[in-house]
C-alpha positions as CSV (number, residue, x, y, z in Angstrom):
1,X,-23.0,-28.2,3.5
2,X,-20.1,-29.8,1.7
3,X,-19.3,-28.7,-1.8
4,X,-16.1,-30.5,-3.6
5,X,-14.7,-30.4,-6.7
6,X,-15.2,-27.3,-9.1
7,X,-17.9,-25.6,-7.4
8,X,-15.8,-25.7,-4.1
9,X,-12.7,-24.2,-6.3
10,X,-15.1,-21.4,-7.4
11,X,-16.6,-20.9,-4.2
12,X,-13.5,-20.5,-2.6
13,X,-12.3,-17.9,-5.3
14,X,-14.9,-15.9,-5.0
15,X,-15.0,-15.9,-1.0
16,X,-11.3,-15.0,-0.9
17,X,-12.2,-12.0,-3.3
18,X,-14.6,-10.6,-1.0
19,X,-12.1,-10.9,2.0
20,X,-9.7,-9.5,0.3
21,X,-11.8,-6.2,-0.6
22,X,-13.4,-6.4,2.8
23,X,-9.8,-5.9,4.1
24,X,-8.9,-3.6,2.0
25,X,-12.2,-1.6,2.2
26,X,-12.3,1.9,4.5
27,X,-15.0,0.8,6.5
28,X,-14.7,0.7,10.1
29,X,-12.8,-2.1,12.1
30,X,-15.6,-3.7,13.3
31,X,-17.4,-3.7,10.1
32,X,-14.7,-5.2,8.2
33,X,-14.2,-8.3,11.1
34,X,-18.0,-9.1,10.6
35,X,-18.3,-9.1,6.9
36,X,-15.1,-11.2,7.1
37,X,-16.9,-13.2,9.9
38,X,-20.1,-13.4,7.9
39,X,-17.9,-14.6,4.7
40,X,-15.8,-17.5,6.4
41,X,-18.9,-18.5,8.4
42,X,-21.6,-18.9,5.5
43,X,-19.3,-18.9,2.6
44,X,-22.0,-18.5,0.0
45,X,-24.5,-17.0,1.7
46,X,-21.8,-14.6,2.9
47,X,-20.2,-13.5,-0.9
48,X,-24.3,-12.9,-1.6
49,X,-24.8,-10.4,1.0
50,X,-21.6,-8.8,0.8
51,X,-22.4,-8.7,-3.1
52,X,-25.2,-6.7,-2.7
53,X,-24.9,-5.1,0.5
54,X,-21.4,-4.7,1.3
55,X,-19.1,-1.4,1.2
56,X,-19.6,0.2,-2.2
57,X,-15.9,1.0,-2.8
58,X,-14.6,0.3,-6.0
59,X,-13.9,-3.7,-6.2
60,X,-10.8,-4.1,-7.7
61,X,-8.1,-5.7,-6.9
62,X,-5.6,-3.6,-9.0
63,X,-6.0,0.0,-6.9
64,X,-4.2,2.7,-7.5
């Protein structure tokens, strides 16, 4: 699927959000590479499930 303009400015956003807490995140290696995996692979479909599913560490990108 290709999405331009806007959307594809959000999508992105929101997709480099959830890598970026994925990474950050104390689960294991391999856990982290797959949600990241799952994220650049199925962009939107990815940010859902690791919305709802992923590691329940505080989602912030301002940590202390």
């Amino acid at each position: 699927m290709h999405i331009a303009g806007p959307l594809g400015l959000l999508v992105l956003i929101f997709d480099i959000y959830a890598i970026l807490n994925v990474a950050r995140s104390t689960s294991a290696s391999l856990v982290r590479v797959i949600w990241i995996a799952l994220i650049l692979i199925a962009p939107i479909v990815g940010f859902i499930l690791w919305l709802f599913f992923g590691p329940r560490e505080e989602r912030s990108l301002f940590r202390r």
